[in-house]
C-alpha positions in Angstrom: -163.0 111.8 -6.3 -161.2 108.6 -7.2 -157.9 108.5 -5.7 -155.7 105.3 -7.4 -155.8 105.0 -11.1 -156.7 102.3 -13.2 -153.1 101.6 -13.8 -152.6 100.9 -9.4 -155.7 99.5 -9.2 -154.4 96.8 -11.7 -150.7 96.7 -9.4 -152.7 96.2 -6.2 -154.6 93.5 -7.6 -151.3 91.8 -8.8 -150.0 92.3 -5.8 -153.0 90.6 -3.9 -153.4 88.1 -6.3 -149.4 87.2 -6.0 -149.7 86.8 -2.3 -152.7 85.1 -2.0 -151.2 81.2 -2.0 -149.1 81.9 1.1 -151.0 84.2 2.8 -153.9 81.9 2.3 -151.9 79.0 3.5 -150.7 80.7 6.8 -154.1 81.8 7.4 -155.6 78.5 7.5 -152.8 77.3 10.0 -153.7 79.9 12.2 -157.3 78.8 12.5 -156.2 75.3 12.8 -153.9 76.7 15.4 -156.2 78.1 17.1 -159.1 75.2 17.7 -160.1 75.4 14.0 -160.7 72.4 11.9 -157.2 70.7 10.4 -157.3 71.5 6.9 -153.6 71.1 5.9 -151.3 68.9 7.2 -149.9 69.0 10.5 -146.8 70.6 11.3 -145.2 69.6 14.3 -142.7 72.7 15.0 -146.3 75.0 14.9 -148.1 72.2 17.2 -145.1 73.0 19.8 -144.5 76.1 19.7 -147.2 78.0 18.0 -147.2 81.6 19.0 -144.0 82.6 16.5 -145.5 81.2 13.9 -149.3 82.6 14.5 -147.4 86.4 15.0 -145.2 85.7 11.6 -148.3 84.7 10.0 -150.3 87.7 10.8 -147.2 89.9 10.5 -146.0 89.0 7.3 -149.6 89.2 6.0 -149.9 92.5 7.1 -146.5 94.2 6.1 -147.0 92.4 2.4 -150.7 93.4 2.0 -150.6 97.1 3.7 -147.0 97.2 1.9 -148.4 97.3 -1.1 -150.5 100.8 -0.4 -147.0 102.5 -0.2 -145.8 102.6 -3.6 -149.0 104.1 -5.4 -147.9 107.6 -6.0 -151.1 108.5 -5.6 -151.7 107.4 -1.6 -148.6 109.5 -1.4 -149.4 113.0 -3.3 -153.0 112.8 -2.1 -153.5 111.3 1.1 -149.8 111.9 2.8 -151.5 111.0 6.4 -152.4 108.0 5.5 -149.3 107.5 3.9 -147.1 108.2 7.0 -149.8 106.3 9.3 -150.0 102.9 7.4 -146.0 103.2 6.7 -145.6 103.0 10.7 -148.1 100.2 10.5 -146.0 98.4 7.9 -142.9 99.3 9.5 -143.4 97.6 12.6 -145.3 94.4 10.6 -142.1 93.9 8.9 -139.8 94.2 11.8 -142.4 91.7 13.3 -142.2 89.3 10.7 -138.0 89.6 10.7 -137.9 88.8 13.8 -140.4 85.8 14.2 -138.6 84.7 11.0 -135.2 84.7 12.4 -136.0 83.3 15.3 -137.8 79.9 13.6 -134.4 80.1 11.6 -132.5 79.9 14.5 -134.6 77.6 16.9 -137.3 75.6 15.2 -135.6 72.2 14.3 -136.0 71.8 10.8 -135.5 68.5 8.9 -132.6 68.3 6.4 -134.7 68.2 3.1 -136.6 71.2 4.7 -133.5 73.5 5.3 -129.6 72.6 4.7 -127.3 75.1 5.8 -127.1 77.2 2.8 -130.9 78.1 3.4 -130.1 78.5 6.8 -127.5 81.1 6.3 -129.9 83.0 3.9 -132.7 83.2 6.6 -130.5 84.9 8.7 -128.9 87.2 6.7 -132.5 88.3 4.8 -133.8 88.4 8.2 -131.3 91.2 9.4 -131.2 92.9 6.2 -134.6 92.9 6.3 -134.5 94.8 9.7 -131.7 96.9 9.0 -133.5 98.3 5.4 -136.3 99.1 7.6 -134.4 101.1 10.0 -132.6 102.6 7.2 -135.8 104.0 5.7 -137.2 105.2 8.8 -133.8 107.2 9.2 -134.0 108.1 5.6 -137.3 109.6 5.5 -136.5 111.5 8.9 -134.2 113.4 7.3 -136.3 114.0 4.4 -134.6 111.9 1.8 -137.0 110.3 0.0 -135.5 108.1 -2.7 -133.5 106.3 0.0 -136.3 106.1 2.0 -138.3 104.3 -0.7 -135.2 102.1 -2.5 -135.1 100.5 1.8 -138.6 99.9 1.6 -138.5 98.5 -1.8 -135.5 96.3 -0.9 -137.4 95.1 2.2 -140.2 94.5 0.8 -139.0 92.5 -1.9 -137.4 90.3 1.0 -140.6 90.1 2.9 -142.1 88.7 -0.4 -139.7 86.1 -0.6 -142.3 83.3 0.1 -144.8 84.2 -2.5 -142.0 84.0 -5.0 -140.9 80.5 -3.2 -144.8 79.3 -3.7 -144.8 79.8 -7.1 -141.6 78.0 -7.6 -142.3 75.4 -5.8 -145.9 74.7 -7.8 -144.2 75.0 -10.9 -141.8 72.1 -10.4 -144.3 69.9 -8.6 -146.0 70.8 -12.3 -142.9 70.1 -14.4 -141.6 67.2 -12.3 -144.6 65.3 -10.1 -142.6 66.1 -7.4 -141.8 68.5 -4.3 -138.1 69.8 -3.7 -135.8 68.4 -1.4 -132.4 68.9 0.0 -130.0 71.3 -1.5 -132.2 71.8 -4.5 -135.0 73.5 -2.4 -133.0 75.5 -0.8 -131.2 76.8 -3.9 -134.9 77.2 -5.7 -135.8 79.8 -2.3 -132.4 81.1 -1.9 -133.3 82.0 -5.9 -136.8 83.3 -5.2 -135.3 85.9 -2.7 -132.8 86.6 -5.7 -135.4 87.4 -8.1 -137.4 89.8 -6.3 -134.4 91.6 -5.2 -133.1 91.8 -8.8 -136.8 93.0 -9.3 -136.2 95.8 -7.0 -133.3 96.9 -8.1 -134.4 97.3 -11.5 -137.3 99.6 -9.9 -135.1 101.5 -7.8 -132.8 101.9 -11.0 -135.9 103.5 -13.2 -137.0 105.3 -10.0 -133.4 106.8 -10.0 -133.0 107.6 -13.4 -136.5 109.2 -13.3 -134.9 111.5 -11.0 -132.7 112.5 -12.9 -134.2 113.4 -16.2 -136.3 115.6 -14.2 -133.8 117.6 -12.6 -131.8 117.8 -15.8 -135.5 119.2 -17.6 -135.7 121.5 -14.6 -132.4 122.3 -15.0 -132.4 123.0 -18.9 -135.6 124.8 -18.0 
């Protein structure tokens, strides 16, 4: 019996495809971090200290990947185990990657033209958001509300995406201008990365809600 449709199968394989260039990335610093061959160039806050960044890696990897098994309806009509067990999995990934993230943020020092203070700030509020929407959901679905449960997720989700989003900026202006962002400009083209995929979810959430709502009105009517 297939289980996803043709129509998830293709949002899965977005979804993949979308997080590929940063998740590839972080993978191959990972093996360079540990003993592998340098591949991409060095970077001397993960030299240092490289046990955040390795668990941030393999975190953030894991809560964007696994994540995206959560929203296929069908995972969660058909298989609700699996659902509930790779939701704790993704859960804890994400509060993982918030974490390691915020703590960079806060104690890696980063050159100016790598983060000015308005990217700063943005690091740190995502990061707690992040945290905060995953608590939220975890209370949510205790109590068996499930569209707050899922609008958290989404919401986090779309924040733990934030560097996919930022890669694909980022290439596009090294393609438009020859060059890499710097300064204030970089941190306004991340800072509007994070906006994106937030405006992204809340459109979702919006359709998801208004869904909702035409079916309890036909029910209603009914």
């Amino acid at each position: 019996m297939k289980i996803l449709s043709k129509f998830e199968w293709t949002i899965l394989a977005i979804i993949f495809v979308y997080s590929f260039i940063p998740t590839f990335g972080g993978l191959l610093r990972v093996l360079e971090l540990v003993g592998g061959p340098e591949i991409i160039p060095e970077n001397p806050r993960a030299v240092a200290v490289p046990f955040p960044i390795v668990i941030h890696i393999l975190s953030s990897f894991l809560f964007c990947v696994a994540g995206a098994f959560q929203f296929l309806p069908s995972i969660r009509r058909r298989r609700p185990a699996t659902h509930r067990m790779n939701g704790r999995i993704v859960a804890i990934a994400g509060c993982v990657s918030a974490i390691t993230g915020v703590w960079m943020t806060q104690f890696f020092a980063f050159p100016a033209e790598l983060q000015g203070k308005l990217l700063y700030l943005v690091r740190i509020i995502l990061g707690f958001s992040m945290l905060g929407l995953i608590g939220w959901s975890m209370i949510a679905i205790q109590s068996r509300s499930v569209i707050r449960h899922s609008s958290a997720m989404l919401r986090a989700y779309a924040i733990g995406q934030g560097a996919s989003t930022q890669t694909f900026f980022g290439i596009g202006w090294v393609i438009v201008s020859g060059t890499e962002p710097s300064g204030l400009f970089r941190d306004g083209l991340m800072v509007s990365a994070w906006g994106l995929n937030l405006l992204a979810a809340e459109i979702l959430i919006w359709k998801q809600l208004s869904s909702k709502k035409l079916q309890n009105n036909a029910i209603a009517q009914g």
